[in-house]
The first five atom37 places (N, CA, C, CB, O) and aatype in JSON, in Angstrom:
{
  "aatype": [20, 20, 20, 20, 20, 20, 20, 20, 20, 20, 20, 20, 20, 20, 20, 20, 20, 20, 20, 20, 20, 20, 20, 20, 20, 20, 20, 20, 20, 20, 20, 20, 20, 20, 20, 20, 20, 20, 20, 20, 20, 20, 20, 20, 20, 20, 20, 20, 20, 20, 20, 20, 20, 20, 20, 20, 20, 20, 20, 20, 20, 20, 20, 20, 20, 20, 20, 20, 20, 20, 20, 20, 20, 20, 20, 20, 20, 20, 20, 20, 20, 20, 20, 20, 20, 20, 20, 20, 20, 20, 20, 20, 20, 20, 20, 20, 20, 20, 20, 20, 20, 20, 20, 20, 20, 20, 20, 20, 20, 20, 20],
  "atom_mask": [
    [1, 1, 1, 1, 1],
    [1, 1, 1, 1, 1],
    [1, 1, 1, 1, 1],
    [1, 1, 1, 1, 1],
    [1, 1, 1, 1, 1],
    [1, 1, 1, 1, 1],
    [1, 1, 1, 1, 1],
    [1, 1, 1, 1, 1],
    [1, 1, 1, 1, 1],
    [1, 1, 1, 1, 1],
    [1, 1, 1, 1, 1],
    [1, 1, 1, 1, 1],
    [1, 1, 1, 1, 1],
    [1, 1, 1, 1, 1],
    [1, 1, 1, 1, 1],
    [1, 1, 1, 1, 1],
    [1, 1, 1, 1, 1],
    [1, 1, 1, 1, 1],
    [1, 1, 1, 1, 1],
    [1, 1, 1, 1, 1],
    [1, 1, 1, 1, 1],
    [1, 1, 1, 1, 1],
    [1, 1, 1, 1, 1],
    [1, 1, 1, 1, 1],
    [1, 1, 1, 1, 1],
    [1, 1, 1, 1, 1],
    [1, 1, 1, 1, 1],
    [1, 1, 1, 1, 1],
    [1, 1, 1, 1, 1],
    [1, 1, 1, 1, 1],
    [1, 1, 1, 1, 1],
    [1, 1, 1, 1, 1],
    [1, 1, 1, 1, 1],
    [1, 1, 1, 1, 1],
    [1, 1, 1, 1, 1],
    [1, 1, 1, 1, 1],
    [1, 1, 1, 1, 1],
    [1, 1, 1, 1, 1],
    [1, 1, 1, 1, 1],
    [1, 1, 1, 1, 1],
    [1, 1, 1, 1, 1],
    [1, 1, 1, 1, 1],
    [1, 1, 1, 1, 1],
    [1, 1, 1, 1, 1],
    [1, 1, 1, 1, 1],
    [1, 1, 1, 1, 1],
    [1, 1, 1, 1, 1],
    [1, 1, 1, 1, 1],
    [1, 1, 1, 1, 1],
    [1, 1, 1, 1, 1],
    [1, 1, 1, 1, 1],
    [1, 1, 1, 1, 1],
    [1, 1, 1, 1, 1],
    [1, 1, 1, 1, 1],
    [1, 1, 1, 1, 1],
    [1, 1, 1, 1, 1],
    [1, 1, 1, 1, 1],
    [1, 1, 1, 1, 1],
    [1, 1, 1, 1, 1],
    [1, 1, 1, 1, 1],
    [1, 1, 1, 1, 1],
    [1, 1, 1, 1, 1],
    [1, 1, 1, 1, 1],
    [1, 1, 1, 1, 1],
    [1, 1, 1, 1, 1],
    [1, 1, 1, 1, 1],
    [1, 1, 1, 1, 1],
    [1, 1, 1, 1, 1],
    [1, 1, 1, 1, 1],
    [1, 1, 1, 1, 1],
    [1, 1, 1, 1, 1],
    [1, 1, 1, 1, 1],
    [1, 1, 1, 1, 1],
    [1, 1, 1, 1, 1],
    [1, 1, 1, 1, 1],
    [1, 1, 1, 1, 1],
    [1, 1, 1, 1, 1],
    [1, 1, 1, 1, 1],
    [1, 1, 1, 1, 1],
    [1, 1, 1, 1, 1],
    [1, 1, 1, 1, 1],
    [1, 1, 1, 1, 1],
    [1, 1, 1, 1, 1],
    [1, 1, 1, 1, 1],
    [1, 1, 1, 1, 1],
    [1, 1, 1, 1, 1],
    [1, 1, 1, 1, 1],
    [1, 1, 1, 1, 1],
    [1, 1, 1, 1, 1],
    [1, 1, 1, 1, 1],
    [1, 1, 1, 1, 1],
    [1, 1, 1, 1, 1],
    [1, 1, 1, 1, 1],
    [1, 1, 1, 1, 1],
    [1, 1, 1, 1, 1],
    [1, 1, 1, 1, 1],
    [1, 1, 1, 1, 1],
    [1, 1, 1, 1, 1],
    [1, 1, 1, 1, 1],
    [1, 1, 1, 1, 1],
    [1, 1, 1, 1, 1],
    [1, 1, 1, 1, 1],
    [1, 1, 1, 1, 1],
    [1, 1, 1, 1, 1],
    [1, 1, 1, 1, 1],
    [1, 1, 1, 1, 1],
    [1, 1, 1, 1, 1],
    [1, 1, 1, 1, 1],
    [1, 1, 1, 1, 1],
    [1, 1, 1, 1, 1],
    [1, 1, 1, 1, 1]
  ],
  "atom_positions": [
    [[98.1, 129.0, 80.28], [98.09, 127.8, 81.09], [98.55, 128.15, 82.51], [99.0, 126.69, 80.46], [99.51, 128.85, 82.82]],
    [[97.88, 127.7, 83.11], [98.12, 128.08, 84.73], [99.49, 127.55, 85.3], [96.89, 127.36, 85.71], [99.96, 126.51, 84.85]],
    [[99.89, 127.99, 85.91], [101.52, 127.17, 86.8], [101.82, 126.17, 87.35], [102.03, 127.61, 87.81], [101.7, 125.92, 88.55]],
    [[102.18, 125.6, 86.64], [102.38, 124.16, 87.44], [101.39, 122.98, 87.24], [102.31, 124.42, 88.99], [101.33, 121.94, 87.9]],
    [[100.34, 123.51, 85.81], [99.75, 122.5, 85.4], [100.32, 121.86, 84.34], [98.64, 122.77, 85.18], [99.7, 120.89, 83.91]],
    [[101.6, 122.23, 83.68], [102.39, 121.23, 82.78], [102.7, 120.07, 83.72], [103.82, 121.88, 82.11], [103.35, 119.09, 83.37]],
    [[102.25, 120.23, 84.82], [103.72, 119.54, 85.57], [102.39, 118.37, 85.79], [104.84, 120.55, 87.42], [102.67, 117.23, 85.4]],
    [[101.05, 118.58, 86.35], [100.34, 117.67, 86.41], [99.73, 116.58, 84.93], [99.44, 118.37, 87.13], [99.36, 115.41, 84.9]],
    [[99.85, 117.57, 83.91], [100.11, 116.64, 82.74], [100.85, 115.58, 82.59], [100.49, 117.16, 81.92], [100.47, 114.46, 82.26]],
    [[102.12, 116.01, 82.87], [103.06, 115.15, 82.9], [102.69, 113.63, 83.35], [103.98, 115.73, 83.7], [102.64, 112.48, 82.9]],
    [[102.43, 114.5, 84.74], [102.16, 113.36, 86.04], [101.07, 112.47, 85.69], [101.7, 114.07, 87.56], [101.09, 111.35, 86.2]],
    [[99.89, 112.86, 84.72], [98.79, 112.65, 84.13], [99.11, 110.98, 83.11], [98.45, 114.2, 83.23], [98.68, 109.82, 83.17]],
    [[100.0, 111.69, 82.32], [100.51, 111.26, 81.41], [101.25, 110.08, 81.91], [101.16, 112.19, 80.77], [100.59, 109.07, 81.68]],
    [[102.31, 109.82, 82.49], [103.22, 108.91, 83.24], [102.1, 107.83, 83.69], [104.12, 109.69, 84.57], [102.15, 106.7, 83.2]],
    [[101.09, 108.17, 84.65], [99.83, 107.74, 85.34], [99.18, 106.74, 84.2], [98.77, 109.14, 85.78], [98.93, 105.54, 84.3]],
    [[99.01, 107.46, 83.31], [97.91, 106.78, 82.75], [98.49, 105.89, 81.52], [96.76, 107.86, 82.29], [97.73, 105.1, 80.97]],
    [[99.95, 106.02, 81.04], [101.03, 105.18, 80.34], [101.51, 103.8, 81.89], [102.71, 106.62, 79.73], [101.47, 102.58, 81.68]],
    [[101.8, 104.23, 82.88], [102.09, 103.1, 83.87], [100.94, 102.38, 83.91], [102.48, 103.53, 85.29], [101.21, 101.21, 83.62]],
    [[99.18, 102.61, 84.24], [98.31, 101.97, 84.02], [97.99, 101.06, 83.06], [97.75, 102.55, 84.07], [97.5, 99.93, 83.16]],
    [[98.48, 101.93, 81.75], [98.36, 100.74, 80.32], [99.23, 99.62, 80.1], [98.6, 101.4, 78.95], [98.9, 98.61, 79.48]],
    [[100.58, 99.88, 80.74], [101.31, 98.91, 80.86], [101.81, 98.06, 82.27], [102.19, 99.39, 80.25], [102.9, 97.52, 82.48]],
    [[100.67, 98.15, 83.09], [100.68, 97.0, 83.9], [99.71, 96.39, 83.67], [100.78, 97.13, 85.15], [99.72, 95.39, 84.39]],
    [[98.55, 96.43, 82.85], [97.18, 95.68, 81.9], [98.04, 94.74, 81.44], [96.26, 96.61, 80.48], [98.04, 93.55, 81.74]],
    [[98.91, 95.4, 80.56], [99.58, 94.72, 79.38], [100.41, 93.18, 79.71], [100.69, 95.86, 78.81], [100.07, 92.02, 79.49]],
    [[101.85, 93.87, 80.41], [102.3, 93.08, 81.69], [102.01, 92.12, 83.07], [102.64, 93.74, 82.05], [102.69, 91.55, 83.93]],
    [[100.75, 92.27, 82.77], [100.42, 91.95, 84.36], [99.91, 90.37, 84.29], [99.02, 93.11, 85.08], [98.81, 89.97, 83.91]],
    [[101.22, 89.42, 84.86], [100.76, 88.16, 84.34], [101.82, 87.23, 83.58], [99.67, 88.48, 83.42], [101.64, 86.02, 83.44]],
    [[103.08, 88.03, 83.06], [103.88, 87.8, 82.08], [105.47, 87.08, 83.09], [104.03, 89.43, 81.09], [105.7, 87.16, 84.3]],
    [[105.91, 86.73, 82.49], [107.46, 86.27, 82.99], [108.25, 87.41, 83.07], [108.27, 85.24, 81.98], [109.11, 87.44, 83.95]],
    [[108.08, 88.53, 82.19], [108.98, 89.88, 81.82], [108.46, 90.74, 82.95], [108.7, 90.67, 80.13], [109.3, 91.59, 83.27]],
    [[107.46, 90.79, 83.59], [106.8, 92.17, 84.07], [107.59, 92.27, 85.24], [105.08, 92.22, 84.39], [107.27, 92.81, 86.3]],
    [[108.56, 91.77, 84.98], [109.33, 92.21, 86.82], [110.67, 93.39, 86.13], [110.47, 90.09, 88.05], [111.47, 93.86, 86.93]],
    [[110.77, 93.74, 84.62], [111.47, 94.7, 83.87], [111.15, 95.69, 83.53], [111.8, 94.42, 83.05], [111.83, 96.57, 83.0]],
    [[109.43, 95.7, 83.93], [109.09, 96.56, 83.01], [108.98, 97.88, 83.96], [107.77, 96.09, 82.18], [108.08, 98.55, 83.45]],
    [[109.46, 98.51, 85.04], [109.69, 99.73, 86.06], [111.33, 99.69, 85.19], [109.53, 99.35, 88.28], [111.4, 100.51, 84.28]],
    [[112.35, 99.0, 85.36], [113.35, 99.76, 84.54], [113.48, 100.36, 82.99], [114.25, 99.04, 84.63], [114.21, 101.28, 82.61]],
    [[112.23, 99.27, 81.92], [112.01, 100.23, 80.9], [111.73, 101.27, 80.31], [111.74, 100.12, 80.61], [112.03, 101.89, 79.29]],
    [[110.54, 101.38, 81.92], [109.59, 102.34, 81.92], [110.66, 103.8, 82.34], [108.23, 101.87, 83.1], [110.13, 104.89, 82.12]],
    [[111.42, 103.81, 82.63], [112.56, 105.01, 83.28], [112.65, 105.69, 82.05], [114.27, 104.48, 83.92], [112.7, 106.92, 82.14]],
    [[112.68, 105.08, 80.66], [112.78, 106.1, 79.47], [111.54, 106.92, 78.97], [113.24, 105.34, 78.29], [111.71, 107.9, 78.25]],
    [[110.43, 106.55, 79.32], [109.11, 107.41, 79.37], [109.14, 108.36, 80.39], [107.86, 106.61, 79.6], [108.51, 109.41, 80.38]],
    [[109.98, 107.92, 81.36], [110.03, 109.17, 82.8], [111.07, 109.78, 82.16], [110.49, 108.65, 84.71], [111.19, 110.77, 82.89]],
    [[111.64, 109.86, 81.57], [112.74, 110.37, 81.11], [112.48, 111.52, 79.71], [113.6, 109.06, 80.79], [112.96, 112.62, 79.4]],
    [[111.55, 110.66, 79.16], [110.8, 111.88, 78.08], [109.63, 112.36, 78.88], [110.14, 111.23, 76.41], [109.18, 113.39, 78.38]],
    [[109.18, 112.1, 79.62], [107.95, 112.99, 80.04], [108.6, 114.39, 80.37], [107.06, 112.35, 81.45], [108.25, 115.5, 79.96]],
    [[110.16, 113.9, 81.64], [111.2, 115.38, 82.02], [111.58, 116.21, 80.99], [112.67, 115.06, 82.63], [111.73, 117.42, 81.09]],
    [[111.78, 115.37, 79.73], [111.89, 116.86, 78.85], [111.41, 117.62, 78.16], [112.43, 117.0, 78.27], [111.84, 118.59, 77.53]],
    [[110.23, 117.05, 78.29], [109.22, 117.47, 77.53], [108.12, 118.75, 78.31], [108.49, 116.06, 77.15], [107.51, 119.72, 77.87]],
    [[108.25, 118.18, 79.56], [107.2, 119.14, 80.98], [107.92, 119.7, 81.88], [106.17, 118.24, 82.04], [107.38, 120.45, 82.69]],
    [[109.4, 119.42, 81.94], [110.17, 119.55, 83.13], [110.78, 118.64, 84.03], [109.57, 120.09, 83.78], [110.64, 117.42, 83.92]],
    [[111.41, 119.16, 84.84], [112.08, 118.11, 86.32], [110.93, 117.86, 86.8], [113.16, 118.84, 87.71], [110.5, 116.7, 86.72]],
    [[109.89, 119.24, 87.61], [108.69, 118.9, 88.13], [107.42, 118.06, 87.9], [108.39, 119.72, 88.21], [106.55, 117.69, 88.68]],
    [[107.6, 117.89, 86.58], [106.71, 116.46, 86.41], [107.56, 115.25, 86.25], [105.72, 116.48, 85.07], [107.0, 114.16, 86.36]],
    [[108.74, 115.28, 86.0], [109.42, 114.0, 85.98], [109.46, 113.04, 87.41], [110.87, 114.35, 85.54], [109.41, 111.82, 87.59]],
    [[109.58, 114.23, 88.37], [109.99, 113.45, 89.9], [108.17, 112.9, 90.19], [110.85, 114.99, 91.58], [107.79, 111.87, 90.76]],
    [[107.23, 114.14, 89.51], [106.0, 113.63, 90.46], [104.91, 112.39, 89.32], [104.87, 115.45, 91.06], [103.84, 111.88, 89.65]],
    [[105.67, 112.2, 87.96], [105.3, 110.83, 87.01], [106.26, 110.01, 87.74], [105.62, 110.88, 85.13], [105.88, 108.85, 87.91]],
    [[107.68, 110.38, 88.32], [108.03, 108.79, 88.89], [107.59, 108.45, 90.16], [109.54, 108.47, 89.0], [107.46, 107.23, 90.27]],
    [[107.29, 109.12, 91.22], [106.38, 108.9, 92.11], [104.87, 108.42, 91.63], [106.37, 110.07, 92.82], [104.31, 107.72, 92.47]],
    [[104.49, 108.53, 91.04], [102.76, 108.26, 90.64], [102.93, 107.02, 89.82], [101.85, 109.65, 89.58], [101.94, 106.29, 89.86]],
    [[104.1, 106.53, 88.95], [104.22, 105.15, 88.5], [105.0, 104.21, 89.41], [104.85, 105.13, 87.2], [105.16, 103.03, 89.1]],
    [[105.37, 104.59, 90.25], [106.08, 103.44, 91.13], [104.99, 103.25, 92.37], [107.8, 103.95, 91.76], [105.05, 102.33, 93.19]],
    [[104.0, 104.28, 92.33], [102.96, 103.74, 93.24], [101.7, 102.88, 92.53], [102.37, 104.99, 94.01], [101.0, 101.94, 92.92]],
    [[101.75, 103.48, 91.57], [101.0, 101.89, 90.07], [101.76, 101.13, 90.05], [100.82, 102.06, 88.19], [101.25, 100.34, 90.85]],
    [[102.68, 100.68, 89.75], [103.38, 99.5, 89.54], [103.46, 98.85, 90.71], [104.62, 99.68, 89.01], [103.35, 97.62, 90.72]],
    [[103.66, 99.6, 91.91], [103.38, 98.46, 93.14], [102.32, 97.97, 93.27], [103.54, 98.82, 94.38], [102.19, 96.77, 93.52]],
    [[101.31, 98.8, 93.15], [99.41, 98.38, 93.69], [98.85, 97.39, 92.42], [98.0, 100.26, 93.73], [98.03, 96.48, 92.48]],
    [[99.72, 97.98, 91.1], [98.19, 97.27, 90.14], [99.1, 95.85, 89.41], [97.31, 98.78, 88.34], [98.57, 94.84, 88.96]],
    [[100.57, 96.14, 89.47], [101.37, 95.15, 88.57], [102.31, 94.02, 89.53], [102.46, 96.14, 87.53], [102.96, 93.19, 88.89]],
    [[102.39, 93.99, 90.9], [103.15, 92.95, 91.48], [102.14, 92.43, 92.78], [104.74, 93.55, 91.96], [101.19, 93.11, 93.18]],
    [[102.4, 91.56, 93.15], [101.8, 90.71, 94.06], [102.53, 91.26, 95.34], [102.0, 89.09, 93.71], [103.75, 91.32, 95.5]],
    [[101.37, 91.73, 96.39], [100.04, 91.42, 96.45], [99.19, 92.84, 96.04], [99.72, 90.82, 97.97], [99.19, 93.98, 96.51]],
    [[98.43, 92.13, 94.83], [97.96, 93.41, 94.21], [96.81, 94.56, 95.09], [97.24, 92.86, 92.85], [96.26, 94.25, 96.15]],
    [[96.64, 95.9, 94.38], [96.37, 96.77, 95.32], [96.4, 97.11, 96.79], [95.63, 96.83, 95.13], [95.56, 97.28, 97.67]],
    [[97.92, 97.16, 96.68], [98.69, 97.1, 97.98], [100.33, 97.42, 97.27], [98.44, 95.33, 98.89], [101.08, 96.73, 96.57]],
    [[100.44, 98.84, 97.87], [101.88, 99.23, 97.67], [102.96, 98.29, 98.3], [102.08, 100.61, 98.25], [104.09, 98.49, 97.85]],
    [[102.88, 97.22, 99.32], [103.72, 96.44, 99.62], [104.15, 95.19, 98.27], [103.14, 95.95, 100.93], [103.41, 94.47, 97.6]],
    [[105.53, 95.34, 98.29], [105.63, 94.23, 96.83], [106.18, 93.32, 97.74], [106.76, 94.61, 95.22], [106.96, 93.6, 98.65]],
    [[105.58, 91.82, 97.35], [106.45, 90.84, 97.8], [107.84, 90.32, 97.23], [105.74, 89.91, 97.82], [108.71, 89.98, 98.03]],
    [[108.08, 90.26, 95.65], [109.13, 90.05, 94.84], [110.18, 90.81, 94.94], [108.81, 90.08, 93.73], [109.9, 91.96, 94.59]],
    [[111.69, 90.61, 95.39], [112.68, 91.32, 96.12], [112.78, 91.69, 94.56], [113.99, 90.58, 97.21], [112.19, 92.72, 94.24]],
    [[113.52, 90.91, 93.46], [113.43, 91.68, 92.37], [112.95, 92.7, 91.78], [113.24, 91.28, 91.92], [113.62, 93.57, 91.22]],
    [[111.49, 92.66, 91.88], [110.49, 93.78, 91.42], [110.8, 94.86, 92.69], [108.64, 93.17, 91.31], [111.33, 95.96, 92.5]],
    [[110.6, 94.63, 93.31], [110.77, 96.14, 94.8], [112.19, 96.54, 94.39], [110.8, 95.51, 97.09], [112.3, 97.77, 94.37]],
    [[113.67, 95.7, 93.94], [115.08, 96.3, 93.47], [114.98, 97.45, 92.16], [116.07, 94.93, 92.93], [115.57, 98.51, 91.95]],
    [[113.74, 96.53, 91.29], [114.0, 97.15, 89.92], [112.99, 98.47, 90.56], [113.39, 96.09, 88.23], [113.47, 99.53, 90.15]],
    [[112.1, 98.64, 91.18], [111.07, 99.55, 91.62], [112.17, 100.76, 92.27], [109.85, 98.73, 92.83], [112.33, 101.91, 91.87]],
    [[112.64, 100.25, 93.09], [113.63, 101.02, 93.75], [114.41, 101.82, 92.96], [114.43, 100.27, 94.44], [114.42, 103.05, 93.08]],
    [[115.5, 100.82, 91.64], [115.94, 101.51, 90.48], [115.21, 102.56, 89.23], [116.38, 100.52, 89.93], [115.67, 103.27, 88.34]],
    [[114.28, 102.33, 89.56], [113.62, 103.19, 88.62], [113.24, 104.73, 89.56], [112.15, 102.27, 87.99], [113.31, 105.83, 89.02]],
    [[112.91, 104.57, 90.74], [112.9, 105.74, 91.14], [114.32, 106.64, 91.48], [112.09, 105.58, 92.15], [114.29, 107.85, 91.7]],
    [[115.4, 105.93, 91.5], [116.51, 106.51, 91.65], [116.68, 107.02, 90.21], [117.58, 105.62, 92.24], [117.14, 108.15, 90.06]],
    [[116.31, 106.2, 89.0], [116.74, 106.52, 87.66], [115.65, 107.51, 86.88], [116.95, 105.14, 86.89], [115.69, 108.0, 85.75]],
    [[114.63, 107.58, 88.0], [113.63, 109.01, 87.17], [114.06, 110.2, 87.66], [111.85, 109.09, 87.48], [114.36, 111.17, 86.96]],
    [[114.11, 110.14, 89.51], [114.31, 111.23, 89.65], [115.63, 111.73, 89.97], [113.55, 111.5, 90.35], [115.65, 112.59, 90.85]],
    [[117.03, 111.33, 89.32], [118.17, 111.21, 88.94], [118.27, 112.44, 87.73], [118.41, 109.68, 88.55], [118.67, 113.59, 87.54]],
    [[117.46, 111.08, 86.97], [117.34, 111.78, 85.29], [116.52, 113.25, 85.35], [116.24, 110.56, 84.08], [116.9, 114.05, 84.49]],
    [[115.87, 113.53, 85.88], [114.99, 114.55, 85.85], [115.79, 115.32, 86.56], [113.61, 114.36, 86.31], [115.53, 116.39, 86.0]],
    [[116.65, 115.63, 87.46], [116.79, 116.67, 88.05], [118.36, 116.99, 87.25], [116.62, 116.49, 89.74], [119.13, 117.92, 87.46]],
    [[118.46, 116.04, 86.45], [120.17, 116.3, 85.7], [120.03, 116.39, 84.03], [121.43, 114.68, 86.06], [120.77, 117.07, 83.32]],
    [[119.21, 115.76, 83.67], [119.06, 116.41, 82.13], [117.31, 116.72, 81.8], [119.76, 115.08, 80.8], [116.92, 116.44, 80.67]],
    [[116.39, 117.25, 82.73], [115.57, 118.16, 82.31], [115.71, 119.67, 82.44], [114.6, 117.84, 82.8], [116.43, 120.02, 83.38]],
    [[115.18, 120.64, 81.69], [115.33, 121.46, 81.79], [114.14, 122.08, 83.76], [115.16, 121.83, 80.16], [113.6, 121.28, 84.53]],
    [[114.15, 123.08, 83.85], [113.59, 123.64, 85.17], [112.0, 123.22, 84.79], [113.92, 125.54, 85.47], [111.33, 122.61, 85.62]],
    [[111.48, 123.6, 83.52], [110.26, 124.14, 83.63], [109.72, 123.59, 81.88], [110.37, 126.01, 84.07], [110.57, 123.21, 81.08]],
    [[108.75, 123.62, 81.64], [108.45, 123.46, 80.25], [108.54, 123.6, 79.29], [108.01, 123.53, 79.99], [108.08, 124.72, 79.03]],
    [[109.1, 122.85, 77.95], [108.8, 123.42, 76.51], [107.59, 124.3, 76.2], [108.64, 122.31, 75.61], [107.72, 125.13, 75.29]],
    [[106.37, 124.21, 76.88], [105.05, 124.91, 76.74], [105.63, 126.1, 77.3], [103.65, 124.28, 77.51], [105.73, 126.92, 76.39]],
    [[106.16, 126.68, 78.59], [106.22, 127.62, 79.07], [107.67, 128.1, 78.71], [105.79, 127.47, 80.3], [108.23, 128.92, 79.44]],
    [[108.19, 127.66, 77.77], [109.42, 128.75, 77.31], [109.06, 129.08, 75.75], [111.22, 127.99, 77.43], [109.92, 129.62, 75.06]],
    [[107.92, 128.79, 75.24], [107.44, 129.07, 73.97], [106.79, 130.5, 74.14], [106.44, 127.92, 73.44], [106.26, 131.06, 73.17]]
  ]
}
């Protein structure tokens, strides 16, 4: 596997789990929670691929969750101070988590 393509998996992965669950969410009374739930999927993606996909799945879901899940949609600007707080918290709490309990580099690449 080439270098640094665990890390776009990851990012792959995060991407296309944030997509399914702003479908899901999108519309609901709850969906202004669902960027701080989502911190425990950023959180297993880091240990599973690394820090390096953890920081670049929480960057790639907090730019979905702004465009496809809060108003005004497809548009990274959020109007809801709530949702932009919890948005905010989740990127402090991915790439927090990722750089303090993932390992450097991959389960694939230490096998």
């Amino acid at each position: 596997m080439p270098r640094g393509a665990e890390s776009f998996a990851g990012a792959a992965i995060c991407a296309v789990a944030a997509l399914a669950i702003s479908a899901l969410a999108s519309g609901h009374r709850w969906q202004v929670w669902v960027p701080l739930v989502f911190s425990a999927v950023l959180l297993l993606i880091a240990l599973l691929f690394g820090s390096r996909a953890g920081v670049m799945g929480t960057v790639v879901a907090t730019v979905i969750f702004a465009a496809f899940l809060f108003n005004p949609l497809r548009s990274i600007r959020v109007a809801d101070a709530a949702a932009r707080s919890n948005l905010g918290w989740m990127l402090l709490i991915g790439i927090g988590f990722s750089f303090l309990f993932a390992p450097p580099s991959s389960w694939l690449r230490r096998q």
